[in-house]
N, C-alpha and C positions, 0 to 999 in steps of 0.2 A: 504494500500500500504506500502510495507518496503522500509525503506531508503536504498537509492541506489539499488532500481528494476530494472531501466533503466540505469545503471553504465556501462554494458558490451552489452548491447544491438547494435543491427545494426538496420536500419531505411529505410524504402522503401523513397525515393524520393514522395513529395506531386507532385500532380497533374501539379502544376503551376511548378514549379521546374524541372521536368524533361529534359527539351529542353533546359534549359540553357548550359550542360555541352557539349550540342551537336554543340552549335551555337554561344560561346564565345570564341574568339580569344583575342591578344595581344593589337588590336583597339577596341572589343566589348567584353569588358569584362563584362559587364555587375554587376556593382559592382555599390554598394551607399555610399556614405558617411552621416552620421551625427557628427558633430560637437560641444562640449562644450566649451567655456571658463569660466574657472572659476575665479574668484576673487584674488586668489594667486597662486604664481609659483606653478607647479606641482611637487610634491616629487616623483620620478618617483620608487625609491623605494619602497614606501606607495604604490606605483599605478600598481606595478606590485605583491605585497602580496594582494591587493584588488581580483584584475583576478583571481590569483591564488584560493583566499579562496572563489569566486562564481561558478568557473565555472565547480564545480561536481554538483552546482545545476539546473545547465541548460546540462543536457547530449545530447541532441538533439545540442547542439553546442559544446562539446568536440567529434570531429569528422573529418571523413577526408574522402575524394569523394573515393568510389572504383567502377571497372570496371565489371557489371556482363554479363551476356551471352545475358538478352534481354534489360536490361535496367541499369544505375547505381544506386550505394544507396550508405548512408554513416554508415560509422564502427565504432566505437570507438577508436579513437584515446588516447594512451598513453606516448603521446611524450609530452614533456614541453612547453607552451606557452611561449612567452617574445613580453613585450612591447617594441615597437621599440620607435626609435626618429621622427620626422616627419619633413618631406621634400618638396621641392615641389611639388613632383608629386602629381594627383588626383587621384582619382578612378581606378588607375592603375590595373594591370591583376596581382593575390592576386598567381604569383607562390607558390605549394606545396613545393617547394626545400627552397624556402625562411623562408618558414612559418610551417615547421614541417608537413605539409600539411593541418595544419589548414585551415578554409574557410573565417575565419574573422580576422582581424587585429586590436590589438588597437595603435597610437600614442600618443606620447609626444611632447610639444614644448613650454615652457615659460608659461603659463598662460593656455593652450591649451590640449585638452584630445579631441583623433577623433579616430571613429572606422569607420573604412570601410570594405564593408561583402558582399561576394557573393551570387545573388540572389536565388542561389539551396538553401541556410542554411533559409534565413526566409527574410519578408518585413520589412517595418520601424518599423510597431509593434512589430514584434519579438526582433527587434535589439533595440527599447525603455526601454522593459522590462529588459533587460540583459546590458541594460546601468545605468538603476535607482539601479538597484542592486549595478553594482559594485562602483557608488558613492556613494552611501548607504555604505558601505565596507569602501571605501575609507575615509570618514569624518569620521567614528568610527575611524580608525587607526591613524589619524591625535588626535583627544581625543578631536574629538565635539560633544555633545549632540544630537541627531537627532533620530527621531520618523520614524517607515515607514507609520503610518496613513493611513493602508490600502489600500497605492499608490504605495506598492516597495514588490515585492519578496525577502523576506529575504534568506538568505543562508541556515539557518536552516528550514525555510519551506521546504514540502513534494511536489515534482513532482505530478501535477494530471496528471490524463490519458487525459482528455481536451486538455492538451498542448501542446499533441503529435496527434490531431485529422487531418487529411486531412480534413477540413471542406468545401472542393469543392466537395468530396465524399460524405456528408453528407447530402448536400440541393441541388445538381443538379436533376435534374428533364427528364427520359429517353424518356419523350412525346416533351418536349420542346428543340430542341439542332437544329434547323435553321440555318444552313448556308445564312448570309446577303455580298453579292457581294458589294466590295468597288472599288473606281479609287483607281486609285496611285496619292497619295499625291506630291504638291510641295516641292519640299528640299533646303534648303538653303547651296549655296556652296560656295567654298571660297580657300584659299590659304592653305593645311594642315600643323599643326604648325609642326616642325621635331622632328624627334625622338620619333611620336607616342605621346606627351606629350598632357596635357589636359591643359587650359586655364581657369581660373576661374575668376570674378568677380562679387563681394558680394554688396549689395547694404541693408543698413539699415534705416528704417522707423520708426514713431511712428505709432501702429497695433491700436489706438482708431481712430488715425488721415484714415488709411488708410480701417480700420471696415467704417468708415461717409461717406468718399469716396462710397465705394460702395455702401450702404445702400441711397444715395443722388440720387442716379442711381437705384433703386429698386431693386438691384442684391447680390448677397453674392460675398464674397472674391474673391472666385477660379471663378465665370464668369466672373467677372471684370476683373480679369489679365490675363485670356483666351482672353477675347477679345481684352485686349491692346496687349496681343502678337501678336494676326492674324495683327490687328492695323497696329503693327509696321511694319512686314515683310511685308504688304501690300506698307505702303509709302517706303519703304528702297529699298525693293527687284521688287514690282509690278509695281506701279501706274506710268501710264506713257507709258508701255512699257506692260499692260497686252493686246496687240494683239499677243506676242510670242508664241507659240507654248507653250513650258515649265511653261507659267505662266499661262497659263487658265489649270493649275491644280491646285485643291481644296486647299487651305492651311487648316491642321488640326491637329489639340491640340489634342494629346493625356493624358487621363487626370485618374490617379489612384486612385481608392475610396477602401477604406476601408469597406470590406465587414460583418468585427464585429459590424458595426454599424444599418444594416440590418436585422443581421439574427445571434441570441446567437451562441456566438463559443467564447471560452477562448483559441483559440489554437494559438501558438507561431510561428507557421511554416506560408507559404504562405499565404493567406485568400484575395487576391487581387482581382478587377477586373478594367475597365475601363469605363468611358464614352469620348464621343468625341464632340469637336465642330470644324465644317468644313462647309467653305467656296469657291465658284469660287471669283474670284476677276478679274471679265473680264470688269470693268468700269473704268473709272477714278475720277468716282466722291463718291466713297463708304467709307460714312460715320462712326466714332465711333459707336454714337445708333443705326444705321442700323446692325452691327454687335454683338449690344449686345441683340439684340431683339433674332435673330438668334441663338444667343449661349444660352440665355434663354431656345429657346423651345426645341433644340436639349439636352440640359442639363435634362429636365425635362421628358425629352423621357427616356432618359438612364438613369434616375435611378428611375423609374417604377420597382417593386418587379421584374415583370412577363419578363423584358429585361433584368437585372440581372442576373436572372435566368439563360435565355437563351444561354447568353455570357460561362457564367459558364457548363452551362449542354454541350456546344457546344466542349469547350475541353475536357472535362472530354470524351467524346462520342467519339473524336479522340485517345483517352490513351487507349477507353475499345475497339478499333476495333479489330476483332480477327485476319485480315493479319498486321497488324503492330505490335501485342503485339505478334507472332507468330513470326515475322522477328527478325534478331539478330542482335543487338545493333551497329557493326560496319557497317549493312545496314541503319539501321534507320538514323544513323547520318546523311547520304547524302540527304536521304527523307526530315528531320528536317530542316537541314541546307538552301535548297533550298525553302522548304516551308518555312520558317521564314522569309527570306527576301524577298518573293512574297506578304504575306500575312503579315508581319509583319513591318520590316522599312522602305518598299519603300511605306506604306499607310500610314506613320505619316510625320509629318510635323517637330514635336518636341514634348520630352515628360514634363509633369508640373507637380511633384509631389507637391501637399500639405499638411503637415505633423500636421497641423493645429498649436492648440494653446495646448502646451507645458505644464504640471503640474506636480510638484514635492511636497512633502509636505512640509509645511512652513518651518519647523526646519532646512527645505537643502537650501533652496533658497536664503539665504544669502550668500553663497556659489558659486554660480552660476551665471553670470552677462550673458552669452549670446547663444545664442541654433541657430546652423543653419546646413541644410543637401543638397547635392549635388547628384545627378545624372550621371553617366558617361557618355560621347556623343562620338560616332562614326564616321564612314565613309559616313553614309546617314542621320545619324539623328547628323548633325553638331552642334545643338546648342540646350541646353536643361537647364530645371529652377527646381529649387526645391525651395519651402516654409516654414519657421515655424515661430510659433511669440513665444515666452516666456516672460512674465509680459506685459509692452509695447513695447518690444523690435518686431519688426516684421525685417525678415529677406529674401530679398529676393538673390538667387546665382546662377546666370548664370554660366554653365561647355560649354565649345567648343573646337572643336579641327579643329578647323581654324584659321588662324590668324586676319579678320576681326572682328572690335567690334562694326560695326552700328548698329546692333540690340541693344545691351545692350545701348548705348551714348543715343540713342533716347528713350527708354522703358523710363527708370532713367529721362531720361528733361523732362518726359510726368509728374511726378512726383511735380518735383522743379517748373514747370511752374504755376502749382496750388499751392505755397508758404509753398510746405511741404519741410522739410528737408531733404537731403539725404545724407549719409555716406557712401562712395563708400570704397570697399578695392580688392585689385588684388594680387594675387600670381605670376602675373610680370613674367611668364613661360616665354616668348619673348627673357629676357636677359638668360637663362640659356641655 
């Protein structure tokens, strides 16, 4: 491969990616954040020569969304990146006018380094990788010693072809793609904060304390804190009052797995899929273990190779229909648009990213004191949690765009009431 093959390049939209630009507005933006603080103020200079010198080596993200006749892709963009300041807002809607028409954004702030990145450009894995780089970048320019140890794409490495793979085109399977009929989920609603703004609050853990925890409970991380969310929104929102109408609807976690872990794929673009754990909540008397038995099994359903699969082969089979990849793109949006929100947020509950356990090579890690990433939340999916732990630091961070916080007060005391510690922090949207 020669340096810079993929320099000038345009790029079809992956699989997963396509329906976002059809079905994202100014409340569903559909954007993530992750989050570093690091150890010392940020030179925001350093940090904007960092981007600058990585990002010809990620060209699938020097790019900018364009308009085609059946579908969108993205082009090569030649316009200049710049790191911005960071502000309150969250996960906001990444306007092109704003942003050179970039799809990702990095901030600044004190101690603080946060990229937030549209779901068309790539998942947390994509946006991990193109983060290790540019601190990698960064701590050389500062004139620290640091190794990539086989953990960091250097800038002088070579693009593979891998990391430009659709790897849902790669392992879907055209025997397997079932359509499975869901209810519509319970939604949690509430007061909308104004101005469209997003609400956050971060809650941090020791990740051995909170590993015992769930391991005391025979479950891994993410069913434990699945289950205390149904939990929670169960006593906050249900219990009591599940004869409603509205409430003998399922509550259900939607829940993002990492599909390179599955099935070899080094590709940098989407690679996502989901499992779920769903609940009725028509008693008054329904138990913590009663609900983690349940997320247990449903958990272990969904990530069977051969369901996987299915989920996967099942989009991929909707992109390869030939009346929809035949219709043109300003039809399609209405199709998208209206099937998304049938089939997509009126059947979740809330989504739970877990972005797991965090690893940089040693030489950075002093560097580094905290790692945590956010979610955007909507109109229907009101209140939504993202994961990660780095060293012991385990982080958990509710986004909403309500102005009620009984969810999070109660999640967090389910917490402290077992003598763990918890470190609450808020971006305080309310006063702005």
């Amino acid at each position: 491969m020669k340096q810079g093959q993929y320099a000038n390049d345009w790029f079809k939209l992956d699989n997963a990616a396509k329906i976002f630009p059809a079905i994202s507005t100014k409340k569903e933006t559909n954007t993530f954040r992750v989050q570093i603080e690091m150890t010392e103020t940020v030179d925001k200079d350093l940090l904007q020569l960092a981007v600058d010198s990585v990002l010809e080596r990620y060209p699938m993200f020097k790019v900018r969304l364009k308009s085609g006749l059946f579908w969108n892709y993205l082009d090569h963009n030649e316009l200049p990146f710049y790191v911005q300041p960071l502000t309150h807002h969250v996960c906001g809607n990444l306007n092109p006018k704003d942003h050179n028409g970039y799809l990702f954004q990095i901030y600044y702030r004190d101690k603080m380094i946060a990229l937030e990145m549209f779901h068309s450009l790539a998942d947390g894995s994509g946006a991990f990788a193109f983060i290790k780089t540019m601190l990698y970048e960064y701590l050389l320019l500062k004139g620290y010693r640091v190794t990539p140890d086989n953990m960091v794409l250097t800038r002088d490495s070579l693009p593979s072809k891998a990391e430009y793979e659709d790897s849902n085109l790669t392992y879907y399977d055209p025997n397997n793609h079932k359509h499975v009929h869901e209810d519509r989920a319970f939604l949690i609603k509430g007061t909308p904060i104004a101005d469209g703004n997003i609400g956050l609050i971060s809650g941090t853990l020791s990740a051995k304390e909170v590993l015992e925890l769930a391991r005391s409970h025979n479950s891994t991380i993410t069913e434990y804190i699945a289950t205390l969310m149904m939990y929670t929104i169960y006593i906050t929102h249900i219990q009591y009052r599940e004869h409603l109408k509205e409430n003998q609807k399922p509550v259900k976690i939607f829940v993002p797995v990492n599909l390179r872990k599955h099935f070899p794929s080094g590709s940098l673009r989407n690679f996502t899929n989901f499992i779920k754990s769903g609940m009725v909540m028509n008693r008054s008397d329904i138990t913590f273990d009663e609900i983690l038995e349940e997320t247990k099994r449903q958990f272990a359903y969904g990530m069977q190779e051969k369901e996987l699969i299915r989920k996967m082969s099942e989009n991929v089979s909707f992109e390869k229909n030939i009346f929809l990849r035949m219709t043109p793109y300003f039809l399609k949006k209405f199709v998208l648009k209206i099937g998304y929100k049938k089939m997509g947020l009126l059947l979740n509950t809330l989504s739970f990213s877990n972005l797991g356990r965090i690893d940089f090579p040693e030489s950075m890690q002093p560097y580094i004191d905290r790692i945590s990433c956010a979610v955007y939340s909507g109109r229907y999916n009101t209140v939504n949690i993202g994961v990660s732990s780095y060293k012991d630091v385990f982080t958990i961070t509710f986004t909403r765009s309500i102005v009620e916080t009984t969810i999070e007060r109660e999640f967090f005391r389910h917490f402290s009431s077992k003598g763990m510690k918890v470190t609450i922090e808020s971006n305080y949207v309310e006063e702005y």
